[in-house]
C-alpha positions in Angstrom: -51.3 5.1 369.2 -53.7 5.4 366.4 -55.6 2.4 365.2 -53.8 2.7 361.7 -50.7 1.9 363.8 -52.4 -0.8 365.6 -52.8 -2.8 362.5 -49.7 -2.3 360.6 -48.2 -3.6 364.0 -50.8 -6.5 363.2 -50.0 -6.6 359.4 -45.9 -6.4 360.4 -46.6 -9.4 363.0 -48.5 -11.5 360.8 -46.5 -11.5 357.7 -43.2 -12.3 359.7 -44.6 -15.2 360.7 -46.0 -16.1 357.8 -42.2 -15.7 355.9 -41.1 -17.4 359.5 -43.3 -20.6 358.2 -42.4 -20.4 354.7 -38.5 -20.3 355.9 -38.2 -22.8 358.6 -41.5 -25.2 357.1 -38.8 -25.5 353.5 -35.7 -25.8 355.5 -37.5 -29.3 357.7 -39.0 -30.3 354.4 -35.6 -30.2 353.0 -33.7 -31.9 355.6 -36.2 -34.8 355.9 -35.7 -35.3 352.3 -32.2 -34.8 351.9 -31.9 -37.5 354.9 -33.5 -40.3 352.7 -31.9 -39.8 349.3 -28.6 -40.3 348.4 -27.3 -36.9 347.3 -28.6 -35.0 349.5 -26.5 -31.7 348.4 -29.2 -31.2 345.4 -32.2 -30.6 348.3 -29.7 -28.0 349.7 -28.7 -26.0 346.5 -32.6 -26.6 346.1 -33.6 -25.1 349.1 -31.3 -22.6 349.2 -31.5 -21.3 345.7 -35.6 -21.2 346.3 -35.3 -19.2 350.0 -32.6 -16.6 348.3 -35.1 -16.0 345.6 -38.3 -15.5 347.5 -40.1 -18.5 345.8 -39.7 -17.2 342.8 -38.9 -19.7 340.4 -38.5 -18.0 337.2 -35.1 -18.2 337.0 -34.6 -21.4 337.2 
């Protein structure tokens, strides 16, 4: 292995847990949320509509 390999290996590793975090950190933030409000199907659509799109928030 090269060392260029080495570090995309690193780079690949890093930024799958980074999307990791930003997937599973939204989806606890959203079900603590939806548990305290009283329609909690708006944090879901939420949530989901957000994760589909990347975090980009243009569209909506």
């Amino acid at each position: 292995m090269t060392m260029s390999e080495i570090l995309y290996m690193i780079l690949a590793f890093v930024m799958g847990m980074v999307l990791g975090l930003f997937f599973f950190g939204g989806l606890w933030i959203t079900i603590k949320k939806a548990i305290a409000t009283k329609i909690p199907a708006i944090w879901f659509f939420c949530q989901f509509c957000f994760t589909c799109n990347g975090g980009n928030v243009w569209f909506l």
